[in-house]
C-alpha positions as CSV (number, residue, x, y, z in Angstrom):
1,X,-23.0,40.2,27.8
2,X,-25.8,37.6,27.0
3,X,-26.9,34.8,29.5
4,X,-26.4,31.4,29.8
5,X,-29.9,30.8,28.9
6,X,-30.2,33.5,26.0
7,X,-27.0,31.9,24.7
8,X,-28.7,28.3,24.7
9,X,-32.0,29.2,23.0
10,X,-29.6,31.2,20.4
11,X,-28.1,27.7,20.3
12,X,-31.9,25.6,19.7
13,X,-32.7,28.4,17.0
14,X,-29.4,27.8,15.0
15,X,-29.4,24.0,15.4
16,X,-33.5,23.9,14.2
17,X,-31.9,26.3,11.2
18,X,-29.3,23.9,10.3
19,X,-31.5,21.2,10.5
20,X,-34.0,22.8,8.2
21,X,-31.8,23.9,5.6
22,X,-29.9,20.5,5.3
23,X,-33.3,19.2,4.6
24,X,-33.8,21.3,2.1
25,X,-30.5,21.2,0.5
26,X,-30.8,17.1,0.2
27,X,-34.2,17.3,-1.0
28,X,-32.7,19.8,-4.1
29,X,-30.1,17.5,-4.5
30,X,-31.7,14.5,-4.6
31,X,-34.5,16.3,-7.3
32,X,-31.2,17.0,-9.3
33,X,-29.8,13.5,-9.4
34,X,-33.3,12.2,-10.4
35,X,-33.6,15.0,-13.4
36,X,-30.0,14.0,-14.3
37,X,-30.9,10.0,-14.4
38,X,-33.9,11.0,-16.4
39,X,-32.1,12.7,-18.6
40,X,-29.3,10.4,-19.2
41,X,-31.7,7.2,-18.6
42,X,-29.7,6.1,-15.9
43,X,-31.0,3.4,-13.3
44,X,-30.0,2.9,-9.8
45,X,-27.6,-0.2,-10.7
46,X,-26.0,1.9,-13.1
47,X,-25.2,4.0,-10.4
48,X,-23.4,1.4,-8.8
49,X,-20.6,1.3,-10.9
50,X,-17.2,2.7,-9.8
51,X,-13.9,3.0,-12.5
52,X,-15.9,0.2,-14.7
53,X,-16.4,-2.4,-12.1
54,X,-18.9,-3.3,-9.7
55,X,-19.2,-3.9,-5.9
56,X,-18.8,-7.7,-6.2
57,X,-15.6,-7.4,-8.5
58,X,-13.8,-6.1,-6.0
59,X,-14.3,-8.8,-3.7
60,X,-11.1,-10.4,-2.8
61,X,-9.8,-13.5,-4.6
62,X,-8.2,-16.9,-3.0
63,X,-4.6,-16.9,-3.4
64,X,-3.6,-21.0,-3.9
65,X,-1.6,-22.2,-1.0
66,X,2.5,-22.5,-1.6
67,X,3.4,-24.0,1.8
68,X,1.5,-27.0,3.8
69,X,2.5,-28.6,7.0
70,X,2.2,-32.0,6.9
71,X,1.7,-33.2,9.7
72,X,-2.0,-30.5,10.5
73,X,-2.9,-29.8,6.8
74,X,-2.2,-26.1,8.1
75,X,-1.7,-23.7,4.7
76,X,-0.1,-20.4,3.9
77,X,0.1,-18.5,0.4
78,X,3.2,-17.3,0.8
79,X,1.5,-13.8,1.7
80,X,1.3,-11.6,4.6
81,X,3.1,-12.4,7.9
82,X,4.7,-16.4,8.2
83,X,1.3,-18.5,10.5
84,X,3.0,-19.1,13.9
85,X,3.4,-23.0,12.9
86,X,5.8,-22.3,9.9
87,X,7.6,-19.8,12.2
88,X,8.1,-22.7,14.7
89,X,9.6,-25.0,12.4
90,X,11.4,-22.6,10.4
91,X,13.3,-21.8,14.0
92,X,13.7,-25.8,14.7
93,X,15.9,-26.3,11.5
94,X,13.3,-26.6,8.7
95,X,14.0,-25.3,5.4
96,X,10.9,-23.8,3.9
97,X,11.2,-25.6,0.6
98,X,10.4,-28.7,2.9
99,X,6.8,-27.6,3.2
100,X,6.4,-26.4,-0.4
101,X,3.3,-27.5,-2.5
């Protein structure tokens, strides 16, 4: 049965192994992506590209504002969860076509 301490320097030598090897598996990997981009005459920003559109395409859009209250210039797009203010009014009597756009 091995010891506490043969068991832990076991442990140093197969952590330093992993660490060595996934050092030398990136560095492969990354020569293969380079030979592939020189290949193909890729650049980096082409590399950027996901499905045909890039990062900034995806950034969400403004939805206009259906519903305004009046009296705080407060706005909702109709999406999501009713704001707290429409809620209020909506349980005092209001219709919500009363604070349509």
């Amino acid at each position: 049965m091995a010891t506490l301490q043969e068991l832990m320097a076991q442990r140093a030598a197969l952590d330093q192994q992993i660490a060595e090897t996934k050092d030398r598996e990136r560095g492969e990997a990354v020569a293969k992506v380079r030979a592939l981009m020189s290949e193909y005459g890729l650049s980096p920003a082409d590399l950027s590209l996901r499905g045909g559109r890039t990062a900034a395409a995806k950034a969400p859009s403004k939805v206009a504002a259906k519903y305004r209250n009046k009296a705080t210039g407060e706005t909702w797009s109709g999406r999501g969860l009713q704001p707290k203010w429409l809620r209020a009014a909506l349980a005092g009597g209001a219709q919500l076509s009363d604070f349509a756009v």
